[in-house]
Steps between C-alpha positions, in 0.01 A plus 500: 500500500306204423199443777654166558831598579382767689323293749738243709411142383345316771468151463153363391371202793517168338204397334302300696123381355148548704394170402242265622697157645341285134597739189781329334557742246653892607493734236680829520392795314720769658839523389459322168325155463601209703326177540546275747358104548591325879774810530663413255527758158299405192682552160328757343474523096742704315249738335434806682167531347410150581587582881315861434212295408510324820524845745206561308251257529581461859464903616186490270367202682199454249457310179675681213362475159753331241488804250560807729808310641622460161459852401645563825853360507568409164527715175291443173761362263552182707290256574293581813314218614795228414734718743242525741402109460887436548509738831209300619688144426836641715318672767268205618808272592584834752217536654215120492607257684341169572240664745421825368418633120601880593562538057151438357416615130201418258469607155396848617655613831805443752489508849732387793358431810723519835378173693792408722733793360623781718576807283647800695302745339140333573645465920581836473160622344297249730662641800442885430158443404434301856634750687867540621438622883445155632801354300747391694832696436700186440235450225525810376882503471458210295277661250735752489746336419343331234404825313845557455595605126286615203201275415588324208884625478652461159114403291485774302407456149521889377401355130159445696324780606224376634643242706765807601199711647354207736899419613468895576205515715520174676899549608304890653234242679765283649716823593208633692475140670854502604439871673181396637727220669794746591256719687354269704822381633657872517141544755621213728756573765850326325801559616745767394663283229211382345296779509806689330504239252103515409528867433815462268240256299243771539717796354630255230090330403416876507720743411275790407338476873596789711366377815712199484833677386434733858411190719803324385761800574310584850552137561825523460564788693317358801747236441792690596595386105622861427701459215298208345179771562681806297567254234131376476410859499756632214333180291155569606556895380586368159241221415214734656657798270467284181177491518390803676389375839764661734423637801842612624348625819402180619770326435704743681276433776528123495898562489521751803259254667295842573214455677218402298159307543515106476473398145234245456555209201336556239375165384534469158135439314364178443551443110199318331549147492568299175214317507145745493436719207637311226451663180432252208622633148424342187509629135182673244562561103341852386371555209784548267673165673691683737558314836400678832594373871280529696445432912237473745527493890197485787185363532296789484316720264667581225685767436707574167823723502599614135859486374726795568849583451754278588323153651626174527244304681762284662716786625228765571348224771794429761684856435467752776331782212178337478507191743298698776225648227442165320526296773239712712250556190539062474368466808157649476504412106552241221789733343564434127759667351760447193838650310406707225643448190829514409652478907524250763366145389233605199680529204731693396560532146146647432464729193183705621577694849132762445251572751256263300748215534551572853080493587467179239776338756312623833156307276729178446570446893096572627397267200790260612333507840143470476426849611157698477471777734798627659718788647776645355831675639721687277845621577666751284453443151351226587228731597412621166422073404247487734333855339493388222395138588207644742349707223509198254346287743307681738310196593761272645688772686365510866690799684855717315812549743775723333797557678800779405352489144411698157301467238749702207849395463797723513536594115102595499482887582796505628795792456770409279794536754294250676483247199853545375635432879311145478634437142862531576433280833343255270819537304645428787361204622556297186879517606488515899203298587623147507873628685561343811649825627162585598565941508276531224218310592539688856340785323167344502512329795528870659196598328286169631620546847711809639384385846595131434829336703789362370371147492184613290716672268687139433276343434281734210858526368505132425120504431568739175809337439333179488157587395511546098786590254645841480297541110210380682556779785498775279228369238256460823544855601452634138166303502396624827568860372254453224188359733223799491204380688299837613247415282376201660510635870162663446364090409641385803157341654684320807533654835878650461709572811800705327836522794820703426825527702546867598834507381548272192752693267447184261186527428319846638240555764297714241466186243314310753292825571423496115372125535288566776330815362442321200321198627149534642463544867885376591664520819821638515761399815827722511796211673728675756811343316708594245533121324340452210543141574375389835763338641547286851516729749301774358230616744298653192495089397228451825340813404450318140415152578257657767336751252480216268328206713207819645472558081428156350306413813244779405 
């Protein structure tokens, strides 16, 4: 049974805007886009990109260069900047008026600028980030009410990735807002309607949440609502089941009404807001004219992370896999990182996927940003790039992080059943990679993360779906069999702090062991997890990000 005809509709509370008594101009993001001058509705322009384009700008809330929004929402074979000039031209009678320029563009960048505008997303953020206990609860209803729907309803553009991977993470932010909202009015003494009414919209804005499936049927129960509180639970025992989170015992006891301690609300988490950390990407040309994106984020010392399988610099930042590790080392460093070759925005159709190609891309982004002396984390393969880079250039690498790496691929002394298994997946992948049925890509998202949830799972699914073609898939994996880099461990120079998850079946414990007994005086860390990717959630992520600040502040 679909979640949303399990749940009874409830009616969502009129939108009503948190607006200061001058703005002239409301702006709803939730729900869709809908623009509105003196209360009266704007005509929007036809073009879904062209209205895309505006969600953007005004959620990004800082000037956007010309060129990435090009490459952004419109594909090579038409004519970028004359559909983006044309956008502009329709999109500044919606939004300027005679006393405010909220569209502004130069040669170089776009921006729009929310002087006397009310946008429902921005009230929303603004009021989470001030502090909800002192809000009045008529305010807070209001806010509610206006985060009802999916930011930007009906903009997707899944012929655009990248612009696909922000819509992604910044319809999670505004879900966390919404809850963050819910929870504060769930706290507050409402009456027995109401309150029955916030935790249907809890149940529904988080399905996967135990805590909130038991409150809701004990609720009901204390309700007298009997039959309305064995239905709950019979729905509740099914979306909980689906993704492995049941806890029939509790549920049982909500139902009975047994006696149980109080169940405090659990305040959903404070997501980050839009505005701090912005990561800046921009675009290098390697050595054999291959283009590689790369970004930067922070304003501290730097700190490069080397390419690894699958990123998409876009994605990778607002999904819940690495949103907690990057956005934690960005705030003690100036992160630089970029898409290797052949996935996310680099290029794709390169002919040379080698370990020298790979270390002459990693030399393209430090020489693309003025770098001297720096640090260097590698992840996975991405490990054996910064090996090989540190023992080429021994005096511009400061300290060596490895994490869950190896420094010999899988074909290099390796047992054949081991080799031919990888061949036929490779075979595989050519045919399965790219399906949206997403069983086959599954596979590998069980190897990153057995201890990931449900949500994590989606979303690496659509990062390898999204990531690079399915030839590109399998060529990238042949190449990062063939990397053999034991011989340069013993010209490692830098300080090298080597840190394995206990448990990685994707890439062993022992290969990390055979990187840290090969370099010079490395630490090794064992991680209590069994992730080879980090993800949110993940205590052994603290344990990392801790053991890594104590290193390069040595």
């Amino acid at each position: 049974m679909p979640r949303s005809e399990a749940l009874a509709a409830r009616p969502a509370r009129a939108y009503t805007p948190v607006m200061a008594p001058q703005s002239t101009l409301d702006i709803r993001l939730f729900g869709g886009l809908e623009v509105r001058r003196d209360g009266k509705n704007v005509a929007l322009p036809q073009s879904k990109k062209t209205r895309a384009l505006l969600g953007y700008l005004i959620l990004k809330g800082t000037p956007q260069r010309r060129d990435a929004l090009c490459e952004l929402l419109w594909e090579i074979p038409d004519d970028p900047r004359a559909a983006l000039r044309w956008s502009l031209s329709k999109l500044r009678a919606v939004v300027n008026d005679d006393e405010n320029e909220r569209l502004t563009a130069d040669r170089e960048r776009v921006a729009f600028e929310c002087a006397g505008a009310t946008i429902d997303y921005v009230c929303a953020e603004k009021a989470c980030a001030a502090g909800l206990e002192n809000t009045p609860s008529e305010t807070l209803r209001d806010l509610c009410g206006s985060c009802a729907g999916t930011l930007l309803a009906g903009l997707d553009l899944p012929s655009q990735p990248a612009y696909e991977s922000w819509r992604l993470g910044v319809q999670e932010r505004a879900r966390q807002l919404h809850l963050r909202i819910l929870d504060e009015l769930i706290a507050r003494d409402a009456d027995a309607a109401e309150r029955t009414q916030l935790l249907r919209r809890r149940v529904e804005l988080d399905p996967d949440n135990e805590d909130a499936h038991v409150t809701l049927v004990a609720h009901l129960t204390a309700m007298g609502q009997r039959v309305d509180a064995e239905a709950q639970a019979a729905v509740s025992r099914r979306m909980l089941e689906s993704v492995g989170a049941v806890d029939d015992a509790r549920i049982k006891a909500a139902l009975h009404n047994a006696p149980q301690k109080p169940m405090p609300v659990k305040r959903a988490p404070m997501p980050e807001p839009a505005t701090p950390l912005r990561q800046d990407i921009r675009f290098c040309t390697a050595v054999d004219d291959v283009r590689i994106a790369y970004a930067t984020v922070g304003n501290g010392p730097p700190l490069v992370k080397t390419a690894n399988w699958l990123n998409h610099l876009e994605f990778d930042w607002e999904s819940p896999i690495w949103r907690t590790l990057f956005r934690g080392l960005a705030r003690d460093y100036r992160l630089v990182r970029y898409d290797e070759r052949g996935n996310g925005l680099s290029d794709w159709d390169s002919q040379d996927l080698s370990l020298e190609a790979f270390v002459r891309d990693l030399e393209a982004v430090v020489e693309a940003n003025g770098l001297d002396r720096f640090p260097i984390f590698g992840l996975s393969q991405g490990a054996a790039v910064a090996i090989e880079f540190a023992a080429r250039h021994p005096e511009r690498v400061t300290h060596l992080v490895l994490l869950n790496g190896f420094a010999r691929g899988w074909r290099v002394g390796s047992t054949p059943k081991l080799v031919a298994s990888v061949e036929a997946m490779m075979t595989l992948m050519r045919s399965g990679w790219g399906h949206e049925n997403p069983t086959f890509r599954r596979m590998f998202t069980g190897l990153y993360m057995p201890k990931g949830d449900e949500r994590q799972f989606a979303w690496l699914d659509e990062l390898e779906r999204m990531t690079t073609s399915p030839e590109n898939a399998a060529r990238l994996v042949d190449a990062f069999g063939r990397i053999d880099v034991r011989h340069r461990l013993s010209q490692v120079r830098a300080p090298t702090l080597v840190m394995h998850s206990r448990g990685d079946i994707f890439i062993p414990p022992g290969l990390g062991r055979e990187i840290a007994a090969g370099i010079p005086g490395t630490r090794f860390v064992s991680l209590p997890t069994d992730n080879h990717l980090l993800v949110e959630g993940d205590p052994a992520a603290d344990m990392f990000l801790a053991e890594l600040r104590t290193f390069l502040a040595a």
